[in-house]
Backbone as numpy.savetxt, mean C-alpha at the origin, in Angstrom:
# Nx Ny Nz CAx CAy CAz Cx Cy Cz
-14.84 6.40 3.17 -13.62 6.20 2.39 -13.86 6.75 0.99
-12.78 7.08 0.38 -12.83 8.09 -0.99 -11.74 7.30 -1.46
-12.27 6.92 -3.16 -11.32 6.36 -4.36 -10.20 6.97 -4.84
-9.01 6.94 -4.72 -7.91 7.69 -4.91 -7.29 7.80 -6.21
-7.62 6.61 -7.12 -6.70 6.80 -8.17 -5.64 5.52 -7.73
-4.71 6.43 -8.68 -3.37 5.56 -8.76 -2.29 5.99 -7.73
-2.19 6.10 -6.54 -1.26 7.02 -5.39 -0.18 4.96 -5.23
1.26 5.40 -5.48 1.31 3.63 -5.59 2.76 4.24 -4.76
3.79 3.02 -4.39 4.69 3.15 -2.65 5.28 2.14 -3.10
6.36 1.95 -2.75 7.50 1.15 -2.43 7.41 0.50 -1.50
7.60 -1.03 -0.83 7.88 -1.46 0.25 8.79 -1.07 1.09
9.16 -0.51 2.23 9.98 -0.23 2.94 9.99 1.40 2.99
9.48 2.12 2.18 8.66 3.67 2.07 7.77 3.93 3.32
8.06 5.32 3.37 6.98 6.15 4.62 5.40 6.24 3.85
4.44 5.56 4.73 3.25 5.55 4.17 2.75 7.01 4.10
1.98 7.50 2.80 1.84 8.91 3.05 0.89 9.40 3.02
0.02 8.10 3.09 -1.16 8.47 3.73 -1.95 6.98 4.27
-2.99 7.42 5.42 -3.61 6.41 5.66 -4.99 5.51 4.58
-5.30 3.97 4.55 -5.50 3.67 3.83 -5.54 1.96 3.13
-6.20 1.98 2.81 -6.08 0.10 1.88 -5.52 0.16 0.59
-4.53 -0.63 0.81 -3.45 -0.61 -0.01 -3.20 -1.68 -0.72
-3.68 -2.53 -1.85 -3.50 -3.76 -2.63 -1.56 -3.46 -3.30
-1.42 -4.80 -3.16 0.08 -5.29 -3.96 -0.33 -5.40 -5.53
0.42 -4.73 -5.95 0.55 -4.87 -7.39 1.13 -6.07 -7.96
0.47 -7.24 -8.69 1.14 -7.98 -9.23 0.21 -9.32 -9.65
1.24 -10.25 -9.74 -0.39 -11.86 -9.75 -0.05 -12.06 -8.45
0.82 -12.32 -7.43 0.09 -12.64 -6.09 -0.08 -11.30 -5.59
-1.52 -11.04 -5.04 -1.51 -9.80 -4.40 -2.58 -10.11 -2.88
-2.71 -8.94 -2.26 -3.25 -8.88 -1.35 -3.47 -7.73 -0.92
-4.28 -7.32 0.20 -4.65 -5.98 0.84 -4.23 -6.00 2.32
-3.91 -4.45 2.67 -3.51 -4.65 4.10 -3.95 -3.47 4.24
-4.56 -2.51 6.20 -4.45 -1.41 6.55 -3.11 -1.06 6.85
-2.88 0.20 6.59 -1.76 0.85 6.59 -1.89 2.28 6.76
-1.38 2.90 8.34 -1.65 4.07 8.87 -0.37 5.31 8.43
-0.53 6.28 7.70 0.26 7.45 7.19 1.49 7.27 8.54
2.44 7.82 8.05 4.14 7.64 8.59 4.01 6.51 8.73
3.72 5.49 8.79 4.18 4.14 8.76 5.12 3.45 8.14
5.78 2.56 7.89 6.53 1.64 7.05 5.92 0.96 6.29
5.94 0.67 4.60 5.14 0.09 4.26 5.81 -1.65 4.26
4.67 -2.33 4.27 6.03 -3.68 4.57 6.23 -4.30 3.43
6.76 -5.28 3.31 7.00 -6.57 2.10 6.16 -7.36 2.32
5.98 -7.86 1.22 4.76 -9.60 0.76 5.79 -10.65 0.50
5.60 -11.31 1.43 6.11 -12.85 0.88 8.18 -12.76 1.45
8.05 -11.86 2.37 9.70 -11.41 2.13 10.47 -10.84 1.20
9.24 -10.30 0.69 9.81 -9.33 -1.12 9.80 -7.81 -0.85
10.27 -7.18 -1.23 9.69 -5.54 -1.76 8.75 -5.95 -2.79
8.02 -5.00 -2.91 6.35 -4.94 -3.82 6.28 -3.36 -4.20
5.53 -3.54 -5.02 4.88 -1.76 -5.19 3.53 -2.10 -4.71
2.57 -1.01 -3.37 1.49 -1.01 -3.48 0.78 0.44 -3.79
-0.36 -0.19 -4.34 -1.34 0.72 -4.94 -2.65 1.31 -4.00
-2.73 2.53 -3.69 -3.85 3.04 -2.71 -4.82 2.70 -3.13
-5.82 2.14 -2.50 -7.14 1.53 -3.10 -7.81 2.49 -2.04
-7.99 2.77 -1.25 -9.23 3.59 -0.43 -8.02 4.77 0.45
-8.49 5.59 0.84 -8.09 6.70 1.67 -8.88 6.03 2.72
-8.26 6.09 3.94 -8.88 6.06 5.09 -8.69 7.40 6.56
């Protein structure tokens, strides 16, 4: 896995790449998330997430 920077997505956005993806915010969390995918919501929210690893 390779450090990406700041690559950051919309909930409900085409994932555009594969990857670990932390929620931006005070509640956050990490999820896998495979390129064309849907990215989902936290908590029943839209979120912005932030690429943490390329996978």
């Amino acid at each position: 896995m390779e450090n990406t920077g700041e690559t950051t997505i919309e909930s409900g956005k085409i994932c555009p790449m594969s990857g670990i993806w932390k929620v931006m915010g005070t509640y956050t969390t990490t999820t896998a998330v495979s390129q064309n995918s849907k990215m989902p919501s936290y908590g029943g929210m839209k979120v912005l997430w932030v690429l943490l690893y390329k996978c």
